[in-house]
ROKOL-21231 format. One record per residue (C-alpha): residue number from 1; residue in three letters; x, y, z. Coordinates in Angstrom, 1 decimal. Example, Ala and Ser with C-alpha at 12.3 -4.5 7.8 and 13.67 -1.06 7.14 Angstrom:
<pts>
 pos code     c1     c2     c3
   1  ala   12.3   -4.5    7.8
   2  ser   13.7   -1.1    7.1
</pts>
This chain:
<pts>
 pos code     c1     c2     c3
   1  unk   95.8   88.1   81.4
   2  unk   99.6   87.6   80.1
   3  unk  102.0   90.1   81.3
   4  unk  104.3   89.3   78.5
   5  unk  106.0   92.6   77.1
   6  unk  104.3   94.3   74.8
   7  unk  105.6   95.4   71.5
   8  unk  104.4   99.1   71.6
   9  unk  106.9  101.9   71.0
  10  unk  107.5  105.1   72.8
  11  unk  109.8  107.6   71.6
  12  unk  111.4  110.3   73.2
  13  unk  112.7  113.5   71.0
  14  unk  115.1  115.4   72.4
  15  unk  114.8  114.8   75.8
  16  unk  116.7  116.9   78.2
  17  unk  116.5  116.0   81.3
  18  unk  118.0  112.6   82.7
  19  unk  115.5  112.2   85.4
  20  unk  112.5  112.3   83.1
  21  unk  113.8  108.9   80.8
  22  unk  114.2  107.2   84.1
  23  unk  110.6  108.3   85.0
  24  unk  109.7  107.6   81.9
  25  unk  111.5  104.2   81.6
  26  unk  109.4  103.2   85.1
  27  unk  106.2  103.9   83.7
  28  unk  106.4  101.9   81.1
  29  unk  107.5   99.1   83.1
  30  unk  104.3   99.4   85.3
  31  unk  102.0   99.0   82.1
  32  unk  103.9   96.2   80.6
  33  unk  106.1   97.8   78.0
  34  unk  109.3   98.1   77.5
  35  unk  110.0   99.7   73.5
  36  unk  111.6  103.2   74.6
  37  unk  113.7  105.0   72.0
  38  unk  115.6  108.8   72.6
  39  unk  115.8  110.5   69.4
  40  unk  119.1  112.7   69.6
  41  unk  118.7  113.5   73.3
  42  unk  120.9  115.9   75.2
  43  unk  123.7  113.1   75.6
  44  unk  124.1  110.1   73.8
  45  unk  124.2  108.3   77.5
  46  unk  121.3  110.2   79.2
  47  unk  119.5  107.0   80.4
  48  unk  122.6  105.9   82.2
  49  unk  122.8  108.9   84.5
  50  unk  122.6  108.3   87.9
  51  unk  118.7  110.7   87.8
  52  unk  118.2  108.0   85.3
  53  unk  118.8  105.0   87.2
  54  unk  117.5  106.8   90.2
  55  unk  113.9  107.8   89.0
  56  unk  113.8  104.4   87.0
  57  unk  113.1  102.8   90.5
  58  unk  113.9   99.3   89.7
  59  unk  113.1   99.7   85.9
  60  unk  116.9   99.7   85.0
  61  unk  115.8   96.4   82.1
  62  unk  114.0   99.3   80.0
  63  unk  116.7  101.8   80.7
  64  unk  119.0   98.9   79.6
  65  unk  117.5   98.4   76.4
  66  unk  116.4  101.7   75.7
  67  unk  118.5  102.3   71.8
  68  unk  119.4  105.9   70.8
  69  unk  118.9  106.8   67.3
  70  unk  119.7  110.7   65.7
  71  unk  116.3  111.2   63.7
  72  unk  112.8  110.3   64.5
  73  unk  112.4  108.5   60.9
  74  unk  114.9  105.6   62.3
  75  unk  112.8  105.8   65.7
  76  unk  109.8  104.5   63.7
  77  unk  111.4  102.5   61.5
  78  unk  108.8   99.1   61.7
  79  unk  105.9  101.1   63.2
  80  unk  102.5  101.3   61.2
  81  unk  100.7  103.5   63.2
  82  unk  102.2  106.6   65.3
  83  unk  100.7  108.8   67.4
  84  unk  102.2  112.2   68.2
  85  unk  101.5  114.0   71.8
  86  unk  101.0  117.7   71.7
  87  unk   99.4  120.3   74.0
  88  unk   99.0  123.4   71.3
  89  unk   96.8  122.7   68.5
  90  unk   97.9  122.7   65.1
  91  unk   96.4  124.3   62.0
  92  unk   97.8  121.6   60.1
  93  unk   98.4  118.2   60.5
  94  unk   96.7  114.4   61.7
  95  unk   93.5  114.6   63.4
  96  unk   93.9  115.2   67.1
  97  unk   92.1  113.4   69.7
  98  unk   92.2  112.8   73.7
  99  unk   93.9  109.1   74.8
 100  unk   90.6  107.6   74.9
 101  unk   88.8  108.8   72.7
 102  unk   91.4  107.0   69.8
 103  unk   92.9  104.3   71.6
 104  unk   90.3  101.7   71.9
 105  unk   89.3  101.9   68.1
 106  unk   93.3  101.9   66.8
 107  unk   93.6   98.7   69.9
 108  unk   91.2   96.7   67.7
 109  unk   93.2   97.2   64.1
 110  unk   96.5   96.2   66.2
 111  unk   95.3   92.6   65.7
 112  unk   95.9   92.8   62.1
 113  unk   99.4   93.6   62.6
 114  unk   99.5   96.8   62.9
 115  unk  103.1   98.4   65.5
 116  unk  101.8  101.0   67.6
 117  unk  104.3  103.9   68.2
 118  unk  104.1  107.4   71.0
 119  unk  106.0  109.9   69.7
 120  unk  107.0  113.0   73.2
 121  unk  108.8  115.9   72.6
 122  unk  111.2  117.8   74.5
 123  unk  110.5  118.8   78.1
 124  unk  110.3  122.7   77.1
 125  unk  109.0  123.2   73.4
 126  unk  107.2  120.0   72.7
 127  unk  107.1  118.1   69.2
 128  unk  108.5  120.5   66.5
 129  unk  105.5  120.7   63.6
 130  unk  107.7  118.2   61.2
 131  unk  107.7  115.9   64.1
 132  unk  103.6  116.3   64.3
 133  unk  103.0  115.8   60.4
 134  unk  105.1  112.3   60.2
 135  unk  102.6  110.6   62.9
 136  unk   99.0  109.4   62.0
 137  unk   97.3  111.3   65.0
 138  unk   98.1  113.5   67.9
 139  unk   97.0  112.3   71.0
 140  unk   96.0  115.6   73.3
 141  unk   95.7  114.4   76.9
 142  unk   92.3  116.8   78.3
 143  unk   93.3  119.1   80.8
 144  unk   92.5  122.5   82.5
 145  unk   92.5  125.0   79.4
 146  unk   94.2  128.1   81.9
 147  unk   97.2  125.0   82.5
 148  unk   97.8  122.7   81.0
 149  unk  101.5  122.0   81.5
 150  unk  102.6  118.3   82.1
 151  unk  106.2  116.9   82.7
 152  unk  107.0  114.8   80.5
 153  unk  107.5  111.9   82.3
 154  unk  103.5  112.5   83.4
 155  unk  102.4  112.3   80.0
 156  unk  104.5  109.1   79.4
 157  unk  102.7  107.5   82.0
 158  unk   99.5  108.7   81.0
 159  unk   99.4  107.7   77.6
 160  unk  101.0  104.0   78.5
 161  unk   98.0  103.9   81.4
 162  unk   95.4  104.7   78.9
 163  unk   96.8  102.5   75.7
 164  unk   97.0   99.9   78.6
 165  unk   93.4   99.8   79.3
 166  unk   92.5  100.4   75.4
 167  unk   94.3   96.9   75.3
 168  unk   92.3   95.4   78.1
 169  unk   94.0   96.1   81.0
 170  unk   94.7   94.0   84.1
 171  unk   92.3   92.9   86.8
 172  unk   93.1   94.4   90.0
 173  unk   94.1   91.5   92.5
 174  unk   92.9   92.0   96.4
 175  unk   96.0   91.4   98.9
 176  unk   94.1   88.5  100.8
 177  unk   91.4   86.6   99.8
 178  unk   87.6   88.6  100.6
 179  unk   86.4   87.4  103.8
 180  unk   82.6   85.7  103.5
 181  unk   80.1   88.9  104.5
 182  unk   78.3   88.4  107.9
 183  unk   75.0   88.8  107.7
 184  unk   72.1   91.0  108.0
 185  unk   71.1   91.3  111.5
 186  unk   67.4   90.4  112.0
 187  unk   65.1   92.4  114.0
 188  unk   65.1   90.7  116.9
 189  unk   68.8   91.2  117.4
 190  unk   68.2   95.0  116.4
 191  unk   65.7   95.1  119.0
 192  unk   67.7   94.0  121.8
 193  unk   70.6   96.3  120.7
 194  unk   68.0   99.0  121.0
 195  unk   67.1   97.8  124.6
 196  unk   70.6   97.5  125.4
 197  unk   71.3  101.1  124.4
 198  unk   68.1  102.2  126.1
 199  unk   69.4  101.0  129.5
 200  unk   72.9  102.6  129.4
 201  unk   71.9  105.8  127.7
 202  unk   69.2  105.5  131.0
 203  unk   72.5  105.2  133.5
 204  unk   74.7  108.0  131.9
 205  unk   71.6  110.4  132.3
 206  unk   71.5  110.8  128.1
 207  unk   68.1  109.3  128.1
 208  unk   65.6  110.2  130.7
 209  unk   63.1  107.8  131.0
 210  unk   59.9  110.4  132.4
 211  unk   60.4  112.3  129.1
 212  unk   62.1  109.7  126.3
 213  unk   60.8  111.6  123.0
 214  unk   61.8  110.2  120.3
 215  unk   65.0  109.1  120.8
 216  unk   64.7  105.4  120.7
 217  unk   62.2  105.7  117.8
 218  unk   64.9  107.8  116.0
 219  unk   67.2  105.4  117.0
 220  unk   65.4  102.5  115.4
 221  unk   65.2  104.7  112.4
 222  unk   68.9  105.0  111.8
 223  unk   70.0  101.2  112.3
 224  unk   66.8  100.4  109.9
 225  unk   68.6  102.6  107.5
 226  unk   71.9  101.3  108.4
 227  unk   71.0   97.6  108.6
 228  unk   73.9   96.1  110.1
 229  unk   75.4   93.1  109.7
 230  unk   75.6   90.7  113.0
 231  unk   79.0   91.3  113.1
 232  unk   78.2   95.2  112.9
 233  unk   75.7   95.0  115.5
 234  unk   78.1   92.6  118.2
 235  unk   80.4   95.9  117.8
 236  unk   77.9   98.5  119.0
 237  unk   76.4   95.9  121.6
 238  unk   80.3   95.7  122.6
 239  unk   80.2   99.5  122.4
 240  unk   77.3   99.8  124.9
 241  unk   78.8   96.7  126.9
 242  unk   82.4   99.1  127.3
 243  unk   80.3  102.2  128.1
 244  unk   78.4  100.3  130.9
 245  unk   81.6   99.4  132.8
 246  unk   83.6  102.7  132.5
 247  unk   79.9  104.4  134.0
 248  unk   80.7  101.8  136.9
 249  unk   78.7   99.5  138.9
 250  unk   74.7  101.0  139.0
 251  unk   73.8  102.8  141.9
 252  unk   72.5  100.4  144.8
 253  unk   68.4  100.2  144.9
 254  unk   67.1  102.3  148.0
 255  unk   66.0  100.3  150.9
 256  unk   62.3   99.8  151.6
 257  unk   61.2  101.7  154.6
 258  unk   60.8  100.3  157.5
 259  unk   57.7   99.0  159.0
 260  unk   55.7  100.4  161.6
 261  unk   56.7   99.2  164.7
 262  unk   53.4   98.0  166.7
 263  unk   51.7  100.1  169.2
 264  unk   52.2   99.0  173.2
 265  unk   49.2   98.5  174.7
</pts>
């Protein structure tokens, strides 16, 4: 799947709080966009303080392109469809959904042209209801009704994550290619596990032999259950094999008796 950089828009009104754009900025790089715009933030040069570039972690090419604009009508200036965030429901306004329960559907239109645009609003207050009323949905990400109080930078990266995977995603690649699975043991080699397990639970005086029970049956049961691999089973033969040698050497047989010694006549 192309990693190119992706179009959508995310738009920041009246943010506050240096720290949070670089956050914000970083998320965005991780899902693959790169569109952020601060409507009349705090200061004009927020995403260059140093929390900025800090929290940005590496993500200093959105903070670089990031354009500062003084109303949200510029900031969506060329998007078709925006989508306000809010927490607090509103008795008036767009229809209000969670992240996925719109995203996939409005991922589908953006094929016939249509620019997608997130609209955040300040860390403390939110999206003022003017704000709300110029979008064509509010996005309300589902959380615990007694709080539901995200940082702002949080629900940045939530809504990119979830428009991400609306959009398709990316596959998640393993570190090292998956080495070919051993295979099942059979029952022979099960059996002879068994028999070795039998014979050192016998010398560590786990198993006694005049009254076994159902241990071994029990036993037999589990690995059934279990059915290990060859590979799995060469570990708990090696197991057994390290548990033989730290019980040390077995106990020397007894010596017959001696025989009779024959009768002088």
């Amino acid at each position: 799947m192309s990693t190119a950089v992706d179009p959508t828009r995310f738009v920041l009104v009246r943010p506050s709080h240096a720290g949070n754009v670089g956050a914000a900025a970083r998320a965005l790089k991780v899902m693959g966009f790169a569109d952020l715009v601060l409507v009349a933030p705090r200061h004009a040069d927020l995403h260059r303080h140093d929390d900025a570039v800090a929290l940005a972690s590496g993500a200093t090419d959105v903070l670089d392109g990031v354009r500062v604009v003084d109303t949200l009508a510029e900031a969506l200036q060329g998007v078709t469809h925006a989508c306000a965030t809010a927490m607090t429901p509103r008795d008036f306004g767009p229809p209000v959904a969670a992240p996925r329960e719109h995203l996939p559907a409005l991922a589908a239109e953006r094929a016939e042209g249509r620019r997608v645009g997130f609209v955040f609003g300040r860390e403390r207050t939110g999206l003022a209801n003017e704000d709300v009323w110029r979008c064509h949905a509010c996005l309300s990400i589902p959380a615990n009704p007694a709080y539901g109080s995200l940082n702002l930078a949080q629900a940045v990266q939530l809504v990119a994550y979830e428009w991400r995977q609306a959009l398709g995603g990316w596959p998640v690649v393993p570190a090292r290619p998956a080495l070919a699975p051993s295979p099942p043991a059979d029952v022979a080699a099960v059996q002879a596990a068994l028999a070795h397990w039998q014979a050192v639970l016998e010398r560590i005086g786990f198993l006694d032999p005049a009254a076994p029970k159902k241990l071994m049956p029990r036993l037999n049961q589990l690995l059934n259950r279990a059915q290990p691999t060859v590979d799995e089973l060469h570990v708990l033969r090696g197991i057994a094999r390290a548990v033989e040698a730290a019980a040390g050497a077995p106990p020397p047989a007894p010596a017959p008796a001696p025989a009779s010694a024959p009768k002088q006549g």
